[in-house]
C-alpha positions as CSV (number, residue, x, y, z in Angstrom):
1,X,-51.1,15.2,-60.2
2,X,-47.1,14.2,-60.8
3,X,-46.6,14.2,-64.3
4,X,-43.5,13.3,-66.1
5,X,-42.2,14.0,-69.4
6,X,-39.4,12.1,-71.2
7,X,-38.0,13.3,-73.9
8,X,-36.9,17.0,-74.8
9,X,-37.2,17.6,-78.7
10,X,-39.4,20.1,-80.0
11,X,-42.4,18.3,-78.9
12,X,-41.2,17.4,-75.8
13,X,-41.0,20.9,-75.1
14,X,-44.1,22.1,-75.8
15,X,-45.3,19.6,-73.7
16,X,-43.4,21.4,-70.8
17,X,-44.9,24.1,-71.6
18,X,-48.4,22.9,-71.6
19,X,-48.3,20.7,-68.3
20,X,-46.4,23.5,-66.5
21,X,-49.3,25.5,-67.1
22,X,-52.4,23.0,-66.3
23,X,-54.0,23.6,-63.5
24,X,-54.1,19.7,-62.7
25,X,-50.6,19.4,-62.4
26,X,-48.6,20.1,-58.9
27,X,-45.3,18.6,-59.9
28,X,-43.4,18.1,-63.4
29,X,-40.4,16.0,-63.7
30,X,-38.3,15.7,-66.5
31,X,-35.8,13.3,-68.0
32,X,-33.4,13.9,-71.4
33,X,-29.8,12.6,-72.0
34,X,-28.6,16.3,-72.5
35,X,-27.2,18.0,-70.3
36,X,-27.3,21.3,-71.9
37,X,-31.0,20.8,-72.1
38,X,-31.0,20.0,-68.8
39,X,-28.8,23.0,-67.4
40,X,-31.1,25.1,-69.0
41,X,-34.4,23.7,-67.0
42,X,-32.3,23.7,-63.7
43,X,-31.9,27.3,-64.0
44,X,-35.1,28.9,-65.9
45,X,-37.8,26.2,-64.1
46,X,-38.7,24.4,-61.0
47,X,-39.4,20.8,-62.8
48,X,-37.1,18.5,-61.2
49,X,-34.8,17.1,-63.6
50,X,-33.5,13.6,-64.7
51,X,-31.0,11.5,-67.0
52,X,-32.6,7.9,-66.0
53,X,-36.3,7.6,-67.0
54,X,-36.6,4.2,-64.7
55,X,-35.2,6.2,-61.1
56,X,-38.0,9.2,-62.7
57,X,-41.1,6.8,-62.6
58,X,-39.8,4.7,-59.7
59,X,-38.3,7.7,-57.5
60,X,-40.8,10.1,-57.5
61,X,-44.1,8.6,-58.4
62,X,-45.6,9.8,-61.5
63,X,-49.1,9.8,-62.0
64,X,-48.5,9.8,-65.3
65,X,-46.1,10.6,-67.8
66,X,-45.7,11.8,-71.0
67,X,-42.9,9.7,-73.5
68,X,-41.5,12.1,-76.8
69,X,-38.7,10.3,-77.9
70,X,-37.9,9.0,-81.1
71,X,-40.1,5.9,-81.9
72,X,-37.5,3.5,-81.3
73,X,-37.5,3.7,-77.7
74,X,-41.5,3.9,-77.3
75,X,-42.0,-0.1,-76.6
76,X,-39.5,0.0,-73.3
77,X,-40.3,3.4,-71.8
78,X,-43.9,2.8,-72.7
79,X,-43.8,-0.9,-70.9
80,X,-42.2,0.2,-67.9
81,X,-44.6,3.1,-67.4
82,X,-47.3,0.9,-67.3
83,X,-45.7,-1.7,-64.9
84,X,-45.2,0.9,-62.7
85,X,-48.7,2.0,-62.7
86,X,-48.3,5.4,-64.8
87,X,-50.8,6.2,-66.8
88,X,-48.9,6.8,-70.4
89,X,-48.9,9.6,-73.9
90,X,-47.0,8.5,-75.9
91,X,-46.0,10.4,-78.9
92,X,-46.8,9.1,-82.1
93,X,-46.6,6.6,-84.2
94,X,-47.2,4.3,-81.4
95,X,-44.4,1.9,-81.8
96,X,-42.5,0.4,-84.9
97,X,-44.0,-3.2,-84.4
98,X,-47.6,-4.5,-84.4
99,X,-47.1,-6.8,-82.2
100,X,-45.1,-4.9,-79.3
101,X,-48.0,-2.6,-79.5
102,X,-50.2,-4.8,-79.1
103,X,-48.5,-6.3,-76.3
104,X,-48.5,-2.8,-74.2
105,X,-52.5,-2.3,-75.4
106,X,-52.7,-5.6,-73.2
107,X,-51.3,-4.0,-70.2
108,X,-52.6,-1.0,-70.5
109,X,-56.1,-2.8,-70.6
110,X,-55.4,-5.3,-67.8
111,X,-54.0,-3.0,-65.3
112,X,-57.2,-0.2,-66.3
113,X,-54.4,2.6,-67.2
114,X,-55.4,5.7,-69.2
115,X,-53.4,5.7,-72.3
116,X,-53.5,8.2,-75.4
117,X,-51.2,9.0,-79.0
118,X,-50.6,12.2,-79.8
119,X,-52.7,12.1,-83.2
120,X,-53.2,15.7,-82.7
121,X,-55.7,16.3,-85.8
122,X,-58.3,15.0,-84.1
123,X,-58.3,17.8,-81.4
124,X,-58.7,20.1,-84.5
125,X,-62.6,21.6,-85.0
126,X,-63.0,21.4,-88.6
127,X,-61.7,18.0,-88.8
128,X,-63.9,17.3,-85.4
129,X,-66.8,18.6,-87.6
130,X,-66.2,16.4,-90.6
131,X,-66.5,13.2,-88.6
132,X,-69.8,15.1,-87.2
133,X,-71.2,15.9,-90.5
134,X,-70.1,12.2,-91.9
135,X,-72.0,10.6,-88.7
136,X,-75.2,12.7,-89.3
137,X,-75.6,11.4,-92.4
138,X,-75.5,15.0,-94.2
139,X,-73.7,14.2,-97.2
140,X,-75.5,11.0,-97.6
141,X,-73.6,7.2,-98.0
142,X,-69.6,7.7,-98.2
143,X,-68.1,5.9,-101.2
144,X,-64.8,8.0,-101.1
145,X,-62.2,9.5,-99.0
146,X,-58.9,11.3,-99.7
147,X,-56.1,12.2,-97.4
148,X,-53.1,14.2,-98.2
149,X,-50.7,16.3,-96.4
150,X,-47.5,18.2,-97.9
151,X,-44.6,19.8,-96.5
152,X,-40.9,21.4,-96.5
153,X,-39.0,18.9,-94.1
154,X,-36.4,17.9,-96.7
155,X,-36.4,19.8,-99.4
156,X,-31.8,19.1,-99.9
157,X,-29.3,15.9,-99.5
158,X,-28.9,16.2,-96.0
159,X,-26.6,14.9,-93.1
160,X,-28.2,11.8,-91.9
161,X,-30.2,12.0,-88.7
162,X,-32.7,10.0,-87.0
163,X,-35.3,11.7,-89.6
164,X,-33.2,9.1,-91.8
165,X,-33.3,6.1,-90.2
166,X,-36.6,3.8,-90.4
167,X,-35.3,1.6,-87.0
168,X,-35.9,5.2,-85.3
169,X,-39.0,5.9,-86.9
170,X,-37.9,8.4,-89.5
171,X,-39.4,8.6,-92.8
172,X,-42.3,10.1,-94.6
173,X,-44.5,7.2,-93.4
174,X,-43.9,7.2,-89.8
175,X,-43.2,10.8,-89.4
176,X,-45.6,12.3,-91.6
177,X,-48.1,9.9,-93.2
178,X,-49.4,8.3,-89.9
179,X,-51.0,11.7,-89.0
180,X,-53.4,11.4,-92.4
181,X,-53.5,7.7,-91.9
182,X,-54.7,8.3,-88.5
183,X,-57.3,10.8,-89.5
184,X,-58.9,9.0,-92.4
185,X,-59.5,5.8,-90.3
186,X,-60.8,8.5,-87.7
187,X,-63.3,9.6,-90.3
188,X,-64.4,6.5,-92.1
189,X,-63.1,3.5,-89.8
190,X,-60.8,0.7,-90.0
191,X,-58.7,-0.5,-93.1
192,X,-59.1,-3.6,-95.3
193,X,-56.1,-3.9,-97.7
194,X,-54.1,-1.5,-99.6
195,X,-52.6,-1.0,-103.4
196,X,-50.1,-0.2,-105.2
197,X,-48.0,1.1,-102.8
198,X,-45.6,3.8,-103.5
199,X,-42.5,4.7,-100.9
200,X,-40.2,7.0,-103.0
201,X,-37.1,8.6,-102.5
202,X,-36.7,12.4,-103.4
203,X,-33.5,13.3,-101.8
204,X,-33.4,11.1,-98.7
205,X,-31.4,7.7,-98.8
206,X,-32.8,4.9,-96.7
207,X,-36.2,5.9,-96.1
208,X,-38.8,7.7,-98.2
209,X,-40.0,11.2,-98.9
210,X,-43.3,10.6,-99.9
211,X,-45.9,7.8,-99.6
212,X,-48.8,7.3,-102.5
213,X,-51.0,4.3,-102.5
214,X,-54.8,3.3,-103.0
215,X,-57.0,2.2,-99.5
216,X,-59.9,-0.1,-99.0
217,X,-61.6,0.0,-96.2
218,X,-64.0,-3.1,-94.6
219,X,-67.2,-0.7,-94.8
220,X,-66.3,-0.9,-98.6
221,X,-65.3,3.2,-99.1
222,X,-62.0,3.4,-101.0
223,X,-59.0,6.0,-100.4
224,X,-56.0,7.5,-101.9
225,X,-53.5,8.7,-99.5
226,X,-51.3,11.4,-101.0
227,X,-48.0,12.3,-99.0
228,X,-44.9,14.4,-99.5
229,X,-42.7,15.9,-97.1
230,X,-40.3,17.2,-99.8
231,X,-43.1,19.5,-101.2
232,X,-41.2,23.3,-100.7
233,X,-43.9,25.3,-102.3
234,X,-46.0,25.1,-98.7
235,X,-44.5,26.9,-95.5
236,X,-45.5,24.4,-93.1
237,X,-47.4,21.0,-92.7
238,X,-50.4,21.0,-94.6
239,X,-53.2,18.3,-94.2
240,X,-56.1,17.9,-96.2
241,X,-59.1,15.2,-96.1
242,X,-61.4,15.0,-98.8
243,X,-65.0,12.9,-98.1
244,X,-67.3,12.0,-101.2
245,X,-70.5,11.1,-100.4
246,X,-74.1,10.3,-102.9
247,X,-75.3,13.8,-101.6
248,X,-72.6,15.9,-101.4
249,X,-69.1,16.1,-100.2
250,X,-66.9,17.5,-97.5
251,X,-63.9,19.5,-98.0
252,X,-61.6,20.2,-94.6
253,X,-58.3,21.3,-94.0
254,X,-56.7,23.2,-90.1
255,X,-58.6,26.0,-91.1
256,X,-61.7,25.8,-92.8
257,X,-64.4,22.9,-93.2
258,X,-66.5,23.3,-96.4
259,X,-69.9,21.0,-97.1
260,X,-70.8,20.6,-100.5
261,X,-74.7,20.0,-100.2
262,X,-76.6,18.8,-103.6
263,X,-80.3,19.2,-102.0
264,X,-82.0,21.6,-99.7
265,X,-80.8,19.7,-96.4
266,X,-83.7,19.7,-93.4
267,X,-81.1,20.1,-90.8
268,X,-81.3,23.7,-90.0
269,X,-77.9,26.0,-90.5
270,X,-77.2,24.3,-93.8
271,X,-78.1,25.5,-97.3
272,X,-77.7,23.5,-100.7
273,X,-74.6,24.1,-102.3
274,X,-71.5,25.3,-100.3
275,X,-71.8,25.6,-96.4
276,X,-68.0,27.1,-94.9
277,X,-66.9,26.8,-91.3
278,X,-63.8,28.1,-89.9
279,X,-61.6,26.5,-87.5
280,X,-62.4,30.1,-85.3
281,X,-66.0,29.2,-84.9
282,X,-65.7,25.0,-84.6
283,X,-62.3,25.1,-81.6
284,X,-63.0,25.2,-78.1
285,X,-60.7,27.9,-75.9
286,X,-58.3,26.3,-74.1
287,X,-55.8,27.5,-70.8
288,X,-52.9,27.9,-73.1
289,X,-52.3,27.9,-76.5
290,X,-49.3,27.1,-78.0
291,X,-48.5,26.1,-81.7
292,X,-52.5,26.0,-81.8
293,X,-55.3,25.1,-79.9
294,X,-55.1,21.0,-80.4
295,X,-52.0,20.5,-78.7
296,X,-53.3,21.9,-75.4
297,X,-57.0,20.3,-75.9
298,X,-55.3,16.6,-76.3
299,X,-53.2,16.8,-73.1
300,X,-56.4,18.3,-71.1
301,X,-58.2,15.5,-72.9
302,X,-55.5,13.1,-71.4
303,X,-55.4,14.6,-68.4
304,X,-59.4,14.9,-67.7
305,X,-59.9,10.5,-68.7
306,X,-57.2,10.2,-65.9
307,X,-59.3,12.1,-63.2
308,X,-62.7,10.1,-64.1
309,X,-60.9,7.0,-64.6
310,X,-62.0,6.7,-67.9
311,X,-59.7,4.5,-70.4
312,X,-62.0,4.7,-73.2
313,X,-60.9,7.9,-74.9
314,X,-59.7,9.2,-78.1
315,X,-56.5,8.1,-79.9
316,X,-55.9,5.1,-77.1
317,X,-53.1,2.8,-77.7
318,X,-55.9,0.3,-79.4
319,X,-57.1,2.6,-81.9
320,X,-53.2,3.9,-82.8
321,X,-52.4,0.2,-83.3
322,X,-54.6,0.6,-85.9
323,X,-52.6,2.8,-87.6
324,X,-49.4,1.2,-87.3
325,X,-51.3,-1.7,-88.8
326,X,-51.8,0.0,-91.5
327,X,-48.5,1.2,-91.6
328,X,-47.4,-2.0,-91.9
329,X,-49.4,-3.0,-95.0
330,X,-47.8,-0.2,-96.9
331,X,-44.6,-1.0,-96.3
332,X,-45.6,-4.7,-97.5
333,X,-47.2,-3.9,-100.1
334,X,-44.6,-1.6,-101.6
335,X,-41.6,-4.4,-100.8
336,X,-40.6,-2.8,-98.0
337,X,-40.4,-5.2,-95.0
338,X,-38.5,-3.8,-91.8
């Protein structure tokens, strides 16, 4: 395959690095509006390098390409992709209007185009075993569900940057929330309404540092959502889900899944009380690991629903509108209207 990548941040490289690598992939162009950036791949690659996204896709063909760009630009890069018959990732969140993303599910759907977010956790084994152990049924009828995630991305007053502007997608919620939000509706399904909305500023000026607020979801389960990017006692990105259920309760973070069992369970490899399974023993091997296992498993994920023309796969445009639904109802409910 031709693949194409847009965008050359930090994920935007990793990406290079992962579709260089894939065994699918014959040809990797790239397009970025710096130079330097692009001086650099001229003289340390072979990917064919670009400043004009459109001449990319239209000159050379693309099977597919992969968009990383701030969230601002998502809706046109994404559209013309499609129109020209590339099947699209797109980093997340998916857009910064329900309705534009609705309008590219559309033509995604119509013209039978493979199309994916990069909601990463889901490509992560112990949070792919909680949704297992949920669907089985182990820990009985779910009537709860927390979701939380903590981090040192602006921990000072700092220079302003797109990380500070909500019309680029910066904020807490866009940047870091949607990855919980993602994987809670993942686990327990789609959201009714949400409460008592919190957005509050720590050190950041127009956009918020963490996001607190009470979910309800149509199966009837409730949620809190608990996030804070201006949280310097962790290292790096922490994410943690929480599921209640009448007989027991699941406990799962990136590197361990524990199962809280009240009764003697029948299914075999479980014991009442507390089960542990480490991410080592729930992720598949992949080609090439870099930053961990998911980002690598996602792309071949991508990559694999291309070759068997498959467009109902994990994290697809549909379900990520979903999220930025759900997006959207926090920033209504806390009085936050873009």
């Amino acid at each position: 395959m031709k693949a194409g990548i847009i965008g050359l941040g930090k994920m935007g490289i990793s990406h290079c690095s992962i579709i260089g690598s894939h065994s699918d992939i014959r040809e990797v162009s790239i397009c970025d509006s710096s130079k330097f950036l692009l001086s650099a791949f001229k003289k340390h690659s072979n990917f064919e390098c670009h400043t004009d996204y459109k001449r990319m896709i239209k000159d050379t063909k693309l099977d597919f390409v992969i968009i990383a760009t701030p969230t601002k630009f998502h809706y046109d890069m994404v559209k013309y992709a499609l129109e020209n018959n590339c099947h699209v990732f797109c980093e997340k969140p998916f857009v910064l209007s329900t309705y534009e993303g609705s309008e590219l599910n559309n033509i995604a759907v119509e013209n039978n185009l493979v199309n994916q977010v990069g909601y990463h956790n889901r490509f992560i084994g112990t949070f792919q075993a909680t949704k297992k152990y949920v669907d089985f049924g182990l820990i009985g009828d779910i009537y709860h569900i927390k979701g939380a995630a903590y981090g040192p991305v602006v921990v000072k007053e700092k220079t302003e940057t797109w990380r500070s502007d909500p019309a680029e997608g910066g904020g807490c919620l866009y940047d870091y929330a949607s990855h919980v939000i993602n994987l809670m509706q993942y686990i327990v399904g789609a959201t009714d309404r949400v409460s008592g909305t919190i957005l509050k500023n720590i050190y950041s000026k127009n956009v918020e540092d963490a996001v607190y607020s009470s979910i309800f979801y149509k199966n009837g389960i409730t949620g809190q959502l608990s996030v804070n990017w201006s949280e310097e006692t962790y290292r790096k990105m922490t994410t943690k889900i929480e599921v209640y259920g009448k007989k027991g309760k699941i406990v799962s973070d990136a590197q361990e899944c524990q199962l809280y069992l009240k009764e003697e369970p029948i299914e075999k490899g479980f014991c009442k009380g507390w089960n542990s399974f480490w991410i080592t023993d729930q992720t598949q091997p992949v080609w090439f690991n870099l930053r961990g296992e998911e980002y690598s498993a996602q792309l071949d994920y991508f990559i694999n629903c291309i070759k068997k023309d498959s467009v109902e796969n994990i994290n697809s445009f549909e379900q990520s509108l979903q999220t930025d639904t759900v997006i959207e109802m926090l920033r209504q409910d806390a009085g936050n209207i873009l």
